[in-house]
Structures are given as structure tokens and as C-alpha cells.
N, C-alpha and C positions, 0 to 999 in steps of 0.2 A: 065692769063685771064680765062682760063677754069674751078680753083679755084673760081674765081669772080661767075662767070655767075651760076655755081651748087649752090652756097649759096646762091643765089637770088631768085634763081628757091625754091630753101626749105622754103624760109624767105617768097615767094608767096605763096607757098604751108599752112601755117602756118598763113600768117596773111588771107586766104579765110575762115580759118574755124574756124577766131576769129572776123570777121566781124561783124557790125549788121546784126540783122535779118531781113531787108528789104534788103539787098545787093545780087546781084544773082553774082554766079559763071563766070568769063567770061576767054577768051581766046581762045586762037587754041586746039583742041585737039589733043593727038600726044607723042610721044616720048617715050623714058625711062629713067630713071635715077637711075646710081648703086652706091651703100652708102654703105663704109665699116666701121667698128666700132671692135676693140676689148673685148665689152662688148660682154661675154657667155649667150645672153639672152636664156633659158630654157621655159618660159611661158609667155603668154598676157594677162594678168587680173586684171581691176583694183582694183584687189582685191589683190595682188602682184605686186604692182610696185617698184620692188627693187632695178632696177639699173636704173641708167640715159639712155642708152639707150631702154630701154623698155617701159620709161614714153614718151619719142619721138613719140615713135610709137606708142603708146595708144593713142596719143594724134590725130593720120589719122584713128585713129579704134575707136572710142567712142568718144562721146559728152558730157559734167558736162551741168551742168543746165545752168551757164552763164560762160561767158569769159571775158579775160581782151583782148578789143580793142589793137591792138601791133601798132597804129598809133595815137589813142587817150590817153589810160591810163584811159579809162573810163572804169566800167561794162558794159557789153552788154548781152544779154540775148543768149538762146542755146537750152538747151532743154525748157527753161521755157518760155515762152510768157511774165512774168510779173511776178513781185512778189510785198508785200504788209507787211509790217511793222502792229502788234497790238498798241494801241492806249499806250501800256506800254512798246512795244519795247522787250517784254519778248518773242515772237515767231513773224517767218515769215512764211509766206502760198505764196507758188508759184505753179501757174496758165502754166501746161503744154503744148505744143503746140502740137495739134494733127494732125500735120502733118507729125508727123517723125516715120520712123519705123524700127525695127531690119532689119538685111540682110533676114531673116525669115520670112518677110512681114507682122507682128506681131506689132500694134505699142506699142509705149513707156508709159506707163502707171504707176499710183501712186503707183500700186504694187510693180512694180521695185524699185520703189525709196525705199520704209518701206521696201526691202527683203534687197535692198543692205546693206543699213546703221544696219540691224538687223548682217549681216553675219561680216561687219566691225566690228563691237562692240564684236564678239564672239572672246572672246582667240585662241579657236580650229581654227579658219583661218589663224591667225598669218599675220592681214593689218598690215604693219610698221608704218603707220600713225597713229595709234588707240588715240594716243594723242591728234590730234586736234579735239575728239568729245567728250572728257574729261566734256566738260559746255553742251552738247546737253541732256535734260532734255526727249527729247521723240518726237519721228516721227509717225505722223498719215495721215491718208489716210482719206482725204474729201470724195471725188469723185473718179471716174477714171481718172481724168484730175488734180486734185488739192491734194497738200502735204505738212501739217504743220509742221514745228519743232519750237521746244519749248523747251529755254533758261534757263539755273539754273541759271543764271545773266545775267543782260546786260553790252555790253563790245562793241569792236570796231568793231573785227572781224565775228560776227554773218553771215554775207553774206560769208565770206571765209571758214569760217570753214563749215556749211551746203553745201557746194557747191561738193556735194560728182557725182562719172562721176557711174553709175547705171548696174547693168550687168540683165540680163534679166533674172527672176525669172524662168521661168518654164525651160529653158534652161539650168540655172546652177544646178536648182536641179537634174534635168535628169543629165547629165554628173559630178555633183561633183566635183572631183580632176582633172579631164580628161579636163577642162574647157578652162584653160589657154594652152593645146594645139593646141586644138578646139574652139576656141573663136566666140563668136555671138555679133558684134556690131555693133552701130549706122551712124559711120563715112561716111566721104566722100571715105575713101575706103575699103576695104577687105580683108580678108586671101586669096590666090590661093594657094600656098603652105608655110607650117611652118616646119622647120624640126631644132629644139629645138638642141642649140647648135652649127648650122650651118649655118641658115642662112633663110629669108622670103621672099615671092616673094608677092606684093600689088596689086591688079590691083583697075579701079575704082569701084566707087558706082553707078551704074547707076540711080538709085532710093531714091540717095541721095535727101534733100527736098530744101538744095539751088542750085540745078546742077550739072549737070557733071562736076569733078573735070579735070582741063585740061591732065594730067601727063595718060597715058595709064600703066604704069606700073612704078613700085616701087623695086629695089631688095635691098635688105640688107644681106650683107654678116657679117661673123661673122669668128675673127682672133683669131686662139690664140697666135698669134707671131705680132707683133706690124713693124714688119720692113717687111714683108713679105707684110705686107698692105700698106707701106709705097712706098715698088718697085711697088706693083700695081697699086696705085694713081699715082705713077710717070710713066709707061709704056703707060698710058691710059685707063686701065682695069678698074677704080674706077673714079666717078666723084666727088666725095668726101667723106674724111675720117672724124668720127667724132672722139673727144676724141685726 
């Protein structure tokens, strides 16, 4: 039963922050909940999302443009308000919401997007993904609120493949390499402590722009022995193991 109720609690956690964007946050606030995983996550950046557990957790630390509804299967929007198809289907231009802002109180702006998708494309960063921007012809900066990309063909995936999650331009160039220890993002919730290889401690967003996320804190422990995680989830110590 306590298996049951921790995945529901995550499966909550997860479909809040794939909701539309008219849906406000609700529930009690309160609690904690400790996630053990044997992935050695090292960094949070999604600029480095290299193992399955660190795309988990990117996914409570940063926002992509939009998301896939986990009760419809529909897109929904996220960071974008809207987006808008060329009358040739060759580029989309999506229309920012300017409600949302770094933990930094900095908000989210076109620059982030043209910095992030510039630093994906560069070899010297080494994104694993670099493939799915293979047909992206070129990202431009409308406005501070508005960001086109533009297609060397049209194809099916144009909405998936632009749907890049953004890291904050002036932040990452200050910190660099230091980035994914240090991380600055948008989510429902935050770093309180990261200690790379051992294990992160989450607390909320208060100033997240759909609400306080119910969960008061987040830990994720990190195993290098898979049965050692295993006596903990069974002692009580763990409310659920992933992987």
C-alpha cells in the first residue's frame, strides 16, 4: 500500500506540471517524500540530461515550452502562451507567457530560448540529444516575449523537436561548467541542497506561476548498491525506489 500511495503522490506531482495552463495547483500543503534511485546523477542541466533519473528531476526543476497533457495526450502549453504555424508550415513562432520567472526572479525571456538552442547545437557542450535539431534551420528572437524557429523541411515532428526546456542565459554564462551543479530554474520546485553523486534535497517553488506545489519537500537519495536501496524501501527509510 505505501508502494501504491508514493507513485500516486509522483504521478500527482508530474501530471500538476503537465496540466493546462488555466489549471491552478491544489491540495494540502505538507509533507515529504524520499525517492531512492541508483542512478549516480553528477549534474542538473538540461543541457545534460543523460540518465533517466536526472530527466525526472529536470522535469520538478524547468519548464519546455509545452507539454503533453498525461490525462488527455493532448499538447498543452508551458512556457509558451500559444504558438502559430507559417502559412507554409516551414517555421513556428511561440508567443511566451510572461508570467514566469527564474528562482532568480529574472523572468523567462526569448533570449533564453536563442542561447539555449545556440549552446545545444554546439559540439563543445556535448547535449545528447543534438539529433533532434538536425532539420531546425534557425531560431530568432522576435521580441522579448516571442521566438521563431525555422524548418529545413516540413515533417510531423516540428512541435517536438523545437520544444527545447531553456536554461537562463546570463546565469549559465556566469557559471559555465559550474552550472549543472548550481542550477537556476523555472519549476514548481528548487535546489536546497545538491551534492553530486549522493543525493538532492527539493523544496517548493513559492513563486511558481501555477501555485504552491503541495509536497514541502523532495529528497532523492542516490545508491551505489541497488540492494542496500532495496533493505531501505523495505525498512521504511524510502518511499519509493526508482529504476
Amino acid at each position: 500500500m505505501k508502494k501504491i500511495i508514493a507513485i500516486s503522490v509522483v504521478l500527482l506531482l508530474f501530471t500538476t506540471v503537465c496540466a493546462k495552463k488555466e489549471a491552478k495547483i491544489s491540495g494540502e500543503p505538507g509533507g515529504r517524500l524520499v525517492i531512492g534511485t541508483t542512478d549516480l546523477i553528477t549534474e542538473l542541466s538540461p543541457l545534460k540530461p543523460n540518465v533517466f533519473g536526472s530527466n525526472e528531476l529536470l522535469d520538478l526543476l524547468f519548464l519546455r515550452l509545452h507539454r503533453i497533457d498525461p490525462v488527455t495526450g493532448k499538447m498543452v502549453p508551458e512556457l509558451a502562451a500559444s504558438w502559430e504555424f507559417s502559412e507554409d508550415l516551414s517555421s513556428v513562432t511561440y508567443y511566451l507567457r510572461k508570467d514566469i520567472k527564474w528562482w532568480n526572479g529574472k523572468p523567462v525571456t526569448a533570449d533564453d530560448i536563442v542561447f539555449t538552442y545556440k549552446k545545444m547545437k554546439d559540439p563543445k557542450t556535448g547535449y545528447p540529444n543534438i539529433a533532434s535539431l538536425r532539420f531546425i534551420k534557425n531560431v530568432e528572437k522576435i521580441n522579448d516575449y516571442a521566438v521563431r524557429f525555422t524548418f529545413k523541411k516540413v515533417y510531423a515532428d516540428l512541435l517536438t523537436d523545437s520544444n527545447i526546456m531553456p536554461v537562463p542565459k546570463e546565469d549559465y554564462k556566469r557559471m559555465g561548467s559550474n552550472f549543472g551543479q548550481k542550477p537556476v530554474g523555472n519549476g514548481p520546485y528548487k535546489i536546497k541542497e545538491f551534492i553530486p553523486g549522493s543525493g538532492v534535497v527539493l523544496i517548493t517553488n513559492e513563486e511558481f506561476y501555477r501555485g504552491r506545489p503541495p509536497l514541502d519537500e523532495i529528497y532523492v537519495r542516490f545508491y551505489t548498491n541497488s540492494d542496500d536501496m532495496i533493505a531501505d524501501f523495505t525498512n521504511g527509510t524510502l518511499d519509493l525506489v526508482l529504476n
